[in-house]
C-alpha positions, 0 to 999 in steps of 0.5 A: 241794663235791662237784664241785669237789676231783675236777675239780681233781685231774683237771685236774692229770692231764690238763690245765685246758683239757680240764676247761673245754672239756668243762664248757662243753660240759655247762653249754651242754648242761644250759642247752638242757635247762632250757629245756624243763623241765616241772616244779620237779623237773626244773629242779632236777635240772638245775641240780644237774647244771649246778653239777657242771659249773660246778666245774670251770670255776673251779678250771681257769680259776684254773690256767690263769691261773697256768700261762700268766701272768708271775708279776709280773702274777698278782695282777693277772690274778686280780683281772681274772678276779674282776671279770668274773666279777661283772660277769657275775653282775651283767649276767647277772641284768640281762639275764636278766631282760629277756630273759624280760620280753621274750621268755619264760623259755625264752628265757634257758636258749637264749640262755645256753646259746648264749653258753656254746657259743660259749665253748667254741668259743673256748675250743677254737681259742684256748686248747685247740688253743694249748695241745696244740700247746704240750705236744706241742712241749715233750714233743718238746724232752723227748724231744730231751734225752733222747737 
């Protein structure tokens, strides 16, 4: 509510994939920080932090999933994008929930925030990278006509 509308205008401005990039990097950030948390307090700061970030990733992935689909498949990768988006939800409570069985509570803030970082790893070489070189090719054919 608070995040959201603003990530959103920014994304329009300089790019869906630099607000995701930049929000799996403060989610995979807050994640380390939650598990070294030692009190109620803390982690609920925290997570309010967290779900500042989390608002940019959903309205970012949703125009990028415009941007770079044929229009004849939109409805279907949308659909794509909320199946797996509650298949995490799902799988991520399940196991989550053995991994602190097993290993602790600490061990699912790390183990998330590893998954998360190496997210925005692949988010960095296969979509930003492709993307900037993409604009930068059209920005140059922009300039071409131009002349």
């Amino acid at each position: 509510l608070i995040a959201a509308p603003r990530l959103g205008k920014l994304s329009d401005q300089i790019g869906a994939q630099k607000v995701i990039l930049v929000a799996l990097l403060a989610a995979g950030i807050l994640f380390i920080a939650q598990a070294f948390v030692t009190s109620p307090w803390q982690l609920m700061g925290l997570r309010f932090l967290l779900g500042l970030a989390a608002a940019g990733l959903i309205p970012s992935v949703n125009t990028l999933i415009k941007k770079i689909t044929p229009a004849s498949l939109t409805g279907r990768m949308f659909g794509f994008n909320m199946s797996a988006g509650y298949l995490g939800v799902f799988g991520g409570a399940v196991l989550g929930g053995q991994v602190a069985a097993w290993m602790g509570i600490r061990y699912v803030f790390l183990i998330t925030s590893a998954l998360i970082l190496i997210n925005a790893g692949w988010v960095y070489f296969k979509v930003y990278k492709k993307l900037e070189t993409i604009g930068r090719e059209d920005h140059g054919k922009l300039e071409k006509s131009r002349s």
